[in-house]
C-alpha positions, 0 to 999 in steps of 0.5 A, a space after each residue: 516453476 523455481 518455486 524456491 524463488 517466492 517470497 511474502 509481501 506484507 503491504 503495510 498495516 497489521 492488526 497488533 497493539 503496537 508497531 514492535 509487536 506487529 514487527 515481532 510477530 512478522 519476523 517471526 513467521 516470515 522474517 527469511 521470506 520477506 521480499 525485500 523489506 518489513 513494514 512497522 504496522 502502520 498502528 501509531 497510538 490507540 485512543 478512543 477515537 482510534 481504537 485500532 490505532 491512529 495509523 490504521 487508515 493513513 487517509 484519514 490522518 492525513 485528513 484529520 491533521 487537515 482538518 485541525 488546520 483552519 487557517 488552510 482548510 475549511 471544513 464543509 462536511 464532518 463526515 460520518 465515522 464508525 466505532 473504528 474512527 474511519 468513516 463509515 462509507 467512502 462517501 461518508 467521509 468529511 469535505 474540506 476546501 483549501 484557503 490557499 493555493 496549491 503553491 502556499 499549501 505547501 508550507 501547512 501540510 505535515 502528514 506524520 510520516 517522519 514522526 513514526 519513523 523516528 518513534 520505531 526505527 530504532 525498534 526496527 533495528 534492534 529487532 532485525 539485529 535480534 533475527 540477525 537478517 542485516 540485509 533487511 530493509 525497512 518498508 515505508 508507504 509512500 500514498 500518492 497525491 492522487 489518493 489523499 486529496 480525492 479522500 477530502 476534496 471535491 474532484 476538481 479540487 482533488 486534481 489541483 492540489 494533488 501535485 502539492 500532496 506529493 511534494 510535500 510527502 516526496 519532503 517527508 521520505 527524503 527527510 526519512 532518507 536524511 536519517 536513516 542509515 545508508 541502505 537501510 530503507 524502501 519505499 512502496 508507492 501506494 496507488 489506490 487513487 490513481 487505480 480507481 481513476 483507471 478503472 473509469 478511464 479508457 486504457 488508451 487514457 491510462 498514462 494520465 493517472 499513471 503519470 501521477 505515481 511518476 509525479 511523486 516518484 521523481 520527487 523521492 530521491 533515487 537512493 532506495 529501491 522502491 515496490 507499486 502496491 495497485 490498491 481496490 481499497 479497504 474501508 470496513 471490509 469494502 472495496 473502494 473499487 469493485 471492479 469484478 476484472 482484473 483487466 484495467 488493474 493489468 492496463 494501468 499497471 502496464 501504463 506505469 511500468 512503461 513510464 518507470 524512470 530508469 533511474 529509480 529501481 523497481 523491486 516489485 510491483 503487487 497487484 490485488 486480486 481480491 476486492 477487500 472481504 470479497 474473496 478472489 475467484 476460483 475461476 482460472 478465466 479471471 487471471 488470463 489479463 496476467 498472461 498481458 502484464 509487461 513485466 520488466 526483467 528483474 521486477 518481482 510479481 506479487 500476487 495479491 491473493 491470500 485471502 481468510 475466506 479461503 481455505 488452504 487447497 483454495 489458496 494452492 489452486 490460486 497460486 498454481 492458476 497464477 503461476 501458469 498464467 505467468 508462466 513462472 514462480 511469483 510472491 504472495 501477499 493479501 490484496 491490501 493491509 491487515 489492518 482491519 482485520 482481527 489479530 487472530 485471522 492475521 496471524 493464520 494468513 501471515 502463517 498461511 503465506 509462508 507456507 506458499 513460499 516453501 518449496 512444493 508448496 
């Protein structure tokens, strides 16, 4: 193995008072061993009704900016929310109905994606000129159309208004493109929707959520390179899907790398292989559908793996097991955000996961 090679992904939130500490606190333990860029920490402004920060679940702020919108939505079910202001099950939280068709929506949605960016890339900059790493990018998740409207709608609501999700968010990361500097971004397509509408399809039916991310790429201009985070999900500690196989995240991550447009550059693409606080197997049987994964030459493997209920020979075992399975190095990352988590643990699994990327590690 040319273990040099491997790198650390951190998939976007963590679990710090504010975006220029959370960004602080990476660069310092992983800043060199990042995969391509550095996510803020997707926090946002912490309040009662947020306490861990209003972008800690990008779903339900999207959804709460939804529901704030009575001429284009109306409001079947609050939902029940915990102390965190998250609902408290998947199938807890509110339902909404759109007031117009796909095509007017459009025009009454705005998820906030460009406000964040305008408030912490100037602090991402001064911070990467402060490491001096001018090659660093920044990492801006992009949720797919599939994973927002199935959160608020019913099923078949979902499915109809989910291209209109994904232009409006391809409008904001263009609009992020307009003004940041040249070279400076990176987009990470975020897919728990489309994932769990594959695991209760057939793999011969897996183009069809696939197709979904491609939706949404096509959209974003082919300017910046671009990483696939699978998602299981995580809401309080529990996985959105509990899928005890990594077989059809394998089949479904095939489906979208078979319709990747040339055009648009894949950097990585990171595969979960732990269900939320569920931590993964030590079972070598449960990565063998690793050995089926289709990669393309040049696309990075992130193993979603680094996990707090897992000690350190834990986590050795797992990436060796992965790494055979594969057949070469791969890069290391927990199988979701950090979010939910306590800063404590944070900090021990981003000290953790750059102690796998060193050599003999």
């Amino acid at each position: 193995m040319n273990e040099k090679h491997r790198r650390v992904l951190l998939v976007g939130s963590l679990p710090f008072e504010n975006e220029e500490t959370a960004m602080t606190k990476a660069l310092e333990v992983v800043g060199d061993r990042l995969v391509m860029a550095l996510p803020d920490g997707e926090i946002g402004e912490h309040s009662e009704a947020y306490p861990l920060g209003e972008r800690a679940a990008w779903v339900q702020v999207i959804i709460d900016r939804c529901m704030r919108d009575e001429a284009a939505f109306r409001v079947i079910r609050e939902g029940e929310r915990g102390e965190s202001g998250f609902p408290t099950g998947y199938d807890k939280g509110p339902r909404l109905a759109p007031r117009h068709a796909p095509s007017a929506l459009f025009e009454h949605l705005d998820f906030g994606w460009l406000d964040a960016f305008r408030k912490n890339y100037p602090v991402f900059k001064r911070l990467r000129e402060a490491h001096n790493l001018p090659n660093l990018k920044l990492q801006v998740g992009l949720p797919t159309g599939i994973g927002m409207t199935f959160a608020m709608m019913s099923p078949v609501n979902a499915l109809r208004y989910a291209p209109t999700f994904d232009r409006r968010m391809a409008f904001e990361a263009n609009a992020i493109l307009d003004e940041a500097d040249e070279g400076d971004i990176a987009f990470q397509l975020e897919v728990p929707g489309n994932l769990a509408l594959a695991y209760q399809l057939p793999d011969l039916l897996h183009g069809f959520p696939a197709g979904g991310v491609v939706r949404l790429l096509r959209q974003v201009r082919p300017a910046v390179p671009f990483g696939v985070h699978l998602c299981f999900g995580d809401l309080n500690n529990e996985a959105l899907i509990k899928a005890g196989s990594i077989r059809k995240a394998v089949s479904f991550a095939n489906a979208l790398l078979a319709r990747w447009p040339d055009t648009y550059e894949l950097r990585y693409l990171h595969i979960p292989l732990a269900e939320a606080a569920t931590p993964p197997p030590l079972d070598p049987d449960f990565y063998k559908p690793l050995a089926k994964l289709a990669m393309p030459e040049g696309v990075r493997l992130v193993a979603g793996f680094v996990h707090p209920e897992l000690d350190d020979d834990d986590h050795d075992t797992l990436l060796s097991i992965v790494e055979q399975h594969r057949g070469h190095a791969v890069d290391v990352a927990c199988s979701c955000g950090m979010g939910r988590m306590s800063a404590t643990t944070a900090e021990r699994l981003l000290e953790l996961s750059s102690r796998l990327t060193r050599p003999n590690a």
